[in-house]
C-alpha positions as CSV (number, residue, x, y, z in Angstrom):
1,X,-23.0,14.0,-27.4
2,X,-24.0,10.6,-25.3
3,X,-22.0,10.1,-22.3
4,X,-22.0,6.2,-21.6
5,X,-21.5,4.8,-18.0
6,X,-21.2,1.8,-16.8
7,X,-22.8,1.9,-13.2
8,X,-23.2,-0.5,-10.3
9,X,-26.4,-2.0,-10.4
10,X,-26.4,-5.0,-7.8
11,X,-24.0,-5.2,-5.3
12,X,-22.3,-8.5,-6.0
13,X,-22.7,-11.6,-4.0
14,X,-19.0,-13.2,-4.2
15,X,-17.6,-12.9,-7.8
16,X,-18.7,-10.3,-9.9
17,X,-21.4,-10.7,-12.2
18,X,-21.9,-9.0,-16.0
19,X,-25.5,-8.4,-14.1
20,X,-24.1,-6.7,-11.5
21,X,-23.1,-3.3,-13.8
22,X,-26.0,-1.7,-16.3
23,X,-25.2,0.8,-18.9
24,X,-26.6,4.0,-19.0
25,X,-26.3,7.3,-20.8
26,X,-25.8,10.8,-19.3
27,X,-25.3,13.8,-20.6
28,X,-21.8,14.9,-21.0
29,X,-20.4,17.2,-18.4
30,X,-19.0,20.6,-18.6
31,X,-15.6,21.7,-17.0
32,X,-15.6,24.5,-14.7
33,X,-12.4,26.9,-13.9
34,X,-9.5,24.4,-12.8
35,X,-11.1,21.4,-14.6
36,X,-11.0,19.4,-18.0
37,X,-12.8,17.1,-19.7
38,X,-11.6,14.4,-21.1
39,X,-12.2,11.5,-23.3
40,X,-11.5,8.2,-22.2
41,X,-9.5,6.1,-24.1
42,X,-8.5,3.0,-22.0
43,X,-9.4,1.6,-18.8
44,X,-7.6,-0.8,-16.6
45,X,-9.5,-3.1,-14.8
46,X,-8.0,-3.4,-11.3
47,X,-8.7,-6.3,-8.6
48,X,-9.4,-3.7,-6.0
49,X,-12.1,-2.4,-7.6
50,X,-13.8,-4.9,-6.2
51,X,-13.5,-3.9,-2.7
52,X,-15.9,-0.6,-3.4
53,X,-18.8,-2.5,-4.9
54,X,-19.7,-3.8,-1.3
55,X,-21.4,-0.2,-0.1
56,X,-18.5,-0.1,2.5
57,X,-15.8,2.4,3.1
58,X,-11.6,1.5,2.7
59,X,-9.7,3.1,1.3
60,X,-11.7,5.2,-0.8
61,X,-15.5,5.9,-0.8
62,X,-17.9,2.6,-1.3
63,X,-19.7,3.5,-4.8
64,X,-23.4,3.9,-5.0
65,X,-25.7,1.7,-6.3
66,X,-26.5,3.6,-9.8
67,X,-22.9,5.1,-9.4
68,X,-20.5,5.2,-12.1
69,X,-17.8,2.7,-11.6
70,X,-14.5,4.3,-10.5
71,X,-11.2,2.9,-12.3
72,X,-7.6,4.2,-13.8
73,X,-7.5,5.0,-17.4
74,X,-5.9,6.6,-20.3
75,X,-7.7,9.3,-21.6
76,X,-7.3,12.6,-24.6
77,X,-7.9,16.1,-23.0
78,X,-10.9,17.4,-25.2
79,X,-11.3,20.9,-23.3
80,X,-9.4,22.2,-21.0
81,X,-9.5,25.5,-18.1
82,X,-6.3,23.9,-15.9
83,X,-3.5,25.7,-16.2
84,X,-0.5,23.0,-17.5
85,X,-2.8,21.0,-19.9
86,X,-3.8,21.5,-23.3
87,X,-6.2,20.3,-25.6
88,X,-4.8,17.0,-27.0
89,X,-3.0,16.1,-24.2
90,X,-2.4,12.4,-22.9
91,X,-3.1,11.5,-19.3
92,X,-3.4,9.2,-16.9
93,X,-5.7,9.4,-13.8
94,X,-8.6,8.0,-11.6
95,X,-11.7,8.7,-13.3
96,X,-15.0,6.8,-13.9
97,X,-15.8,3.8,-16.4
98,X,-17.7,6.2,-19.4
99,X,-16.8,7.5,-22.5
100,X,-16.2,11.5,-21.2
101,X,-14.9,12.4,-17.3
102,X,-14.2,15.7,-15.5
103,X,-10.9,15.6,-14.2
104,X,-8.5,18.0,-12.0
105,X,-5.9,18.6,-10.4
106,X,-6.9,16.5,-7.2
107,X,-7.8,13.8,-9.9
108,X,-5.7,10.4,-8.2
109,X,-3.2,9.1,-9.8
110,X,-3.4,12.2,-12.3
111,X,-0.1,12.6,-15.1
112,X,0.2,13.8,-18.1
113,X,1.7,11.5,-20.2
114,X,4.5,11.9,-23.2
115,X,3.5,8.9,-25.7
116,X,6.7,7.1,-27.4
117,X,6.7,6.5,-30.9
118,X,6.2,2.2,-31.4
119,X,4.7,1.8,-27.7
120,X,1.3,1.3,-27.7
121,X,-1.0,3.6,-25.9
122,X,-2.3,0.6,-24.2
123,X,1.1,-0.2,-22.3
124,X,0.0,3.4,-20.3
125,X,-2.8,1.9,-18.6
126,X,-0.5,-1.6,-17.7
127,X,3.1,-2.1,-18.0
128,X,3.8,1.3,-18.2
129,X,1.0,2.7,-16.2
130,X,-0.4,1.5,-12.6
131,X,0.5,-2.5,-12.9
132,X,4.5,-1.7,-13.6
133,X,4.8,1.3,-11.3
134,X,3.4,-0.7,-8.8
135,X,5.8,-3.5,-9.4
136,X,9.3,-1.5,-9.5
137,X,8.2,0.4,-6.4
138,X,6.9,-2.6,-4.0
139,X,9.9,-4.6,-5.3
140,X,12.4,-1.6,-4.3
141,X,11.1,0.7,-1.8
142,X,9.2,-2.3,0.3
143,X,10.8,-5.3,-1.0
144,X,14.4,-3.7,-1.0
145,X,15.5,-6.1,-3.5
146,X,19.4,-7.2,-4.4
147,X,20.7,-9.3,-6.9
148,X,21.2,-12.4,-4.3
149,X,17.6,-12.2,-3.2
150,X,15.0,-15.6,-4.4
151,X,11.7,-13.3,-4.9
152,X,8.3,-15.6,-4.4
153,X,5.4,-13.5,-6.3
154,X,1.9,-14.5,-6.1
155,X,-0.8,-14.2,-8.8
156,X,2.7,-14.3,-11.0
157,X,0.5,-14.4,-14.3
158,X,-1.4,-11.5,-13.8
159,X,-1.4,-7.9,-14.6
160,X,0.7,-6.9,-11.5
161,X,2.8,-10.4,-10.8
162,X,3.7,-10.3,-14.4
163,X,5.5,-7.4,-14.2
164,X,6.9,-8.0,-11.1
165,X,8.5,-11.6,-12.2
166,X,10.3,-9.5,-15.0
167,X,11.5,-6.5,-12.7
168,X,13.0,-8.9,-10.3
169,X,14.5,-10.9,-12.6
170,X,16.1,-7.7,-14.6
171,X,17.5,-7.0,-11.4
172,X,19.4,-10.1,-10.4
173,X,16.8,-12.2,-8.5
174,X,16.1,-15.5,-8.5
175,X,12.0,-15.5,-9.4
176,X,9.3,-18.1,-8.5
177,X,6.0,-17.3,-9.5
178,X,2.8,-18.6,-8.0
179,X,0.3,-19.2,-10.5
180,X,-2.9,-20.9,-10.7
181,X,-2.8,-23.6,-13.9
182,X,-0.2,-25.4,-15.8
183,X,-0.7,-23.2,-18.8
184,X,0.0,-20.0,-16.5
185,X,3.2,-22.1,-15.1
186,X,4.5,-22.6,-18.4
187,X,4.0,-18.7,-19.4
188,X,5.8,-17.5,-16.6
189,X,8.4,-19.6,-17.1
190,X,9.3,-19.5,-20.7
191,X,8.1,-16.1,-21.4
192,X,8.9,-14.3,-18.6
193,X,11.8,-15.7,-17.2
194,X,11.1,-16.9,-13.7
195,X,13.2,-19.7,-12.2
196,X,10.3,-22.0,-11.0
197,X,6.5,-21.9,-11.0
198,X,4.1,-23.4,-8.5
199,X,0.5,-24.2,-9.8
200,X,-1.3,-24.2,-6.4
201,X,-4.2,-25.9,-7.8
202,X,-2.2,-29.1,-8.5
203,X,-0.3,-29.3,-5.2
204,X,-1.3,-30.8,-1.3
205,X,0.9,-29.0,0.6
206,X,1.6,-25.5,-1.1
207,X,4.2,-24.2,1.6
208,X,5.9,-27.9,0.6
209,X,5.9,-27.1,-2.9
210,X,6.9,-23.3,-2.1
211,X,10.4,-24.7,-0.2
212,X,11.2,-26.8,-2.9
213,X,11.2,-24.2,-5.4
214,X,13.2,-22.0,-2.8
215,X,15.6,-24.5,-1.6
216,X,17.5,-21.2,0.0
217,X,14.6,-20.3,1.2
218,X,12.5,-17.1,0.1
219,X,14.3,-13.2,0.5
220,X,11.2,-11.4,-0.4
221,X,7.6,-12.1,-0.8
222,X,5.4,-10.0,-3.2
223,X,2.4,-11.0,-2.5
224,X,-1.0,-10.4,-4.2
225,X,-3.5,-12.9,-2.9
226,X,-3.0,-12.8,0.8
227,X,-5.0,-16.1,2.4
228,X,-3.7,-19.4,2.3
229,X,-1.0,-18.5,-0.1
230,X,0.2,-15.2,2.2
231,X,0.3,-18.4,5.3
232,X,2.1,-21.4,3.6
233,X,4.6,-18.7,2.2
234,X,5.3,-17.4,5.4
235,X,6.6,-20.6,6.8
236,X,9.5,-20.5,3.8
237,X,10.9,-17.0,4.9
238,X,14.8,-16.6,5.5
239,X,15.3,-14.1,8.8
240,X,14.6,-10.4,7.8
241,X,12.8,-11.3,5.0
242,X,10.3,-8.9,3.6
243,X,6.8,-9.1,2.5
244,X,5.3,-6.6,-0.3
245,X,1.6,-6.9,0.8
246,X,0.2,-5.3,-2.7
247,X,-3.6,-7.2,-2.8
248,X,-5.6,-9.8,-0.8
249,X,-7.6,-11.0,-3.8
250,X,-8.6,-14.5,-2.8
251,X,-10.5,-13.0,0.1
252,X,-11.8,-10.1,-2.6
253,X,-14.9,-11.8,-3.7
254,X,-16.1,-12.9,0.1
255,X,-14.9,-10.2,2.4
256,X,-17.2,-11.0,5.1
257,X,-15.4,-14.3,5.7
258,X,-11.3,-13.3,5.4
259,X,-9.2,-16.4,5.5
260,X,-7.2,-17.2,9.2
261,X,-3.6,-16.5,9.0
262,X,-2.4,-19.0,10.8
263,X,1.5,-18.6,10.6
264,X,1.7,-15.3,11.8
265,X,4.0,-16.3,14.3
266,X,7.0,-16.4,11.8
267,X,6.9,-12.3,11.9
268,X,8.1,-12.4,15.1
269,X,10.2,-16.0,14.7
270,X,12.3,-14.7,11.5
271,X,12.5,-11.2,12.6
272,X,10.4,-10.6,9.0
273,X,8.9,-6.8,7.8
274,X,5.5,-7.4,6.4
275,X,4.1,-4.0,5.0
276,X,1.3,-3.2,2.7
277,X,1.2,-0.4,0.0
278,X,-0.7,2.0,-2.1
279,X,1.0,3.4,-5.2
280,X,-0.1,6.7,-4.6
281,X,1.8,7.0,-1.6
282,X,4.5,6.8,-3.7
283,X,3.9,9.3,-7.0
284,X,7.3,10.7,-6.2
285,X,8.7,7.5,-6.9
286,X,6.7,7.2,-10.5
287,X,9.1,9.4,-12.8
288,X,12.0,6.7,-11.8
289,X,10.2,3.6,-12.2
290,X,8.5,5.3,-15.9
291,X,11.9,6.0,-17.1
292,X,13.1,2.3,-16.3
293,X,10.2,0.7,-17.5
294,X,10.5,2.7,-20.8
295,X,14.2,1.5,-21.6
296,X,13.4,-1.9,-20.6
297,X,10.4,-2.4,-22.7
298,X,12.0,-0.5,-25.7
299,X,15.2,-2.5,-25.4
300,X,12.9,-5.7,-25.8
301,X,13.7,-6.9,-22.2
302,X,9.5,-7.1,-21.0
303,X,7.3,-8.4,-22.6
304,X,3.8,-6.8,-21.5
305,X,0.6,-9.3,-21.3
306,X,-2.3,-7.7,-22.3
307,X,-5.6,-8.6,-22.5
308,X,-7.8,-5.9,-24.1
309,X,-11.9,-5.9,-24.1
310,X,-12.9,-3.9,-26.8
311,X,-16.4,-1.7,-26.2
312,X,-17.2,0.2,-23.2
313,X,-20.5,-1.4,-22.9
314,X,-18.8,-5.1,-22.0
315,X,-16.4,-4.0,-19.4
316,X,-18.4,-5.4,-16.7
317,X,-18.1,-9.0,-18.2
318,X,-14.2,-8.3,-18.6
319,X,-14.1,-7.3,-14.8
320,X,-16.2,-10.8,-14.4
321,X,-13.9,-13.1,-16.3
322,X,-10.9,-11.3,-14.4
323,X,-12.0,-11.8,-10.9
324,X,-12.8,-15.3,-12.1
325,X,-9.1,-15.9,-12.4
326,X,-9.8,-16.5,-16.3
327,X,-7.5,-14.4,-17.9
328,X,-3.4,-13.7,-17.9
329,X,-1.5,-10.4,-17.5
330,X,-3.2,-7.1,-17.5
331,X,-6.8,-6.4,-18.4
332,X,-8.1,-3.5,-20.1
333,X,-11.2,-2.0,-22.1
334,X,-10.6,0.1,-25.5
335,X,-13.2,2.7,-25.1
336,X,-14.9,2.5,-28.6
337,X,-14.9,5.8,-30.2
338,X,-17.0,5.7,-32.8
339,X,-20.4,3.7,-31.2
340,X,-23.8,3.6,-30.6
341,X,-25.8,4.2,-27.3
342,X,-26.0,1.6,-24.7
């Protein structure tokens, strides 16, 4: 059997590049005691991704140039020596962008995962996997979010800020989504619920437009873009307001040159908490948000936004267009199971 890999071959110079990943075949590894190998099914393509294509260190290793690109997905157990999975089994985990991984259990992120009958696997790797989880737990255990609160959520269209806009709104809030076209305004809006939108590319002043969407002002910020957006937001906060720092991704693509925060100030001003997270600080908190997210999409009350790359060997253009700002709700690639070599 061929093991595909998509690999870094360039480290990118701003947005990513289809250029800047190669395909290249491997054999396929074998699992030693307290390992399995599975076969990947989905990936999700995540914004932070982006900050280990740089050769520097966060908060996980920089990959090598000719390294296998890391990322979440949804995978089939094919063989297995760790005790507690079987052959067949669905999981989730951190693994690598090709078509077979060795996982374990110090694999990130690792579950195994029990399927419902009439949700697509797909929702695993999105609503239902990393982008919800990550939504219900900033919006509760950061954002500490009550029914009276007005919730502003940044990059409201995507895979992440979708969610979110839903959550807070199932749970009382008054939502305004920050989005980046008219199109994305409307979706947010009339599909997902939220009160107001704010296309940031058609205002002057954004932290103008932001107040007048949030004539009460703004309870809780979830923010996923940090910059200018984090600073004009900050000047709209109510007193002990809270902000859900979840991803910096206008400052993603050039992270030599971060954007000033300018209104820092209103921390101390409005007496705010500003705190940043990393879902898998918080896998105890998983089995509560899964079980929510499950009766809400099965009672119809989320709609999940998916956009789906099919082939292994195109998932660097997907992760292109995405970090582009081109596409809406969550982006994944279908692993193609029946294919040819790179």
């Amino acid at each position: 059997m061929i093991n595909r890999q998509i690999v870094l071959a360039s480290h990118p110079q701003g947005v990513p590049l289809p250029s800047d990943f190669a395909c290249v075949e491997a054999a396929v590894p074998s699992p030693s005691t307290g390992q399995m190998l599975v076969r990947n099914l989905y990936f999700s393509l995540e914004a932070a991704i982006r900050g280990w294509l740089d050769g520097k260190a966060n908060y996980f290793e920089p990959i090598p140039l000719g390294g296998a690109i890391r990322g979440p997905s949804v995978a089939q157990i094919i063989e297995s020596k760790l005790d507690g999975f079987e052959v067949g089994d669905i999981i989730f985990g951190l693994h690598h962008w090709e078509d077979y991984s060795l996982s374990d259990a110090n694999t990130v992120l690792l579950s195994k995962l029990s399927p419902k009958a009439g949700i697509p696997l797909s929702y695993y790797s999105g609503g239902l996997g990393g982008s919800g989880q990550t939504a219900y737990v900033g919006l509760h255990e950061i954002g500490k979010i009550a029914p009276s609160d007005t919730v502003v959520i940044s990059a409201a269209a995507g895979a992440t800020g979708s969610m979110a806009c839903q959550i807070a709104k199932l749970c009382g809030c008054r939502v305004v989504g920050i989005v980046g076209s008219d199109e994305k305004a409307r979706l947010i809006t009339n599909t997902l619920g939220a009160d107001a939108a704010v296309n940031y590319k058609a205002v002057d002043d954004l932290a103008q437009a932001v107040a007048a969407a949030c004539p009460e002002g703004v309870d809780v910020y979830f923010d996923n873009v940090g910059g200018r957006t984090l600073d004009a937001v900050l000047t709209c906060m109510n007193a002990f307001g809270r902000v859900i720092g979840c991803g910096m991704i206008s400052d993603y693509n050039d992270p030599d040159n971060p954007t000033p925060i300018y209104n820092l100030w209103k921390i101390v001003e409005k007496e705010l908490t500003m705190r940043g997270f990393l879902l898998y600080s918080y896998m105890d908190k998983v089995p509560e948000a899964m079980e929510q997210l499950h009766a809400w999409v099965e009672q119809g009350e989320i709609t999940v936004l998916e956009n789906i790359t099919e082939g292994l060997p195109n998932a660097g253009r997907a992760y292109s267009d995405m970090m582009k700002g081109a596409t809406v709700g969550k982006n994944l690639v279908r692993v193609d199971t029946e294919h040819d070599a790179c």
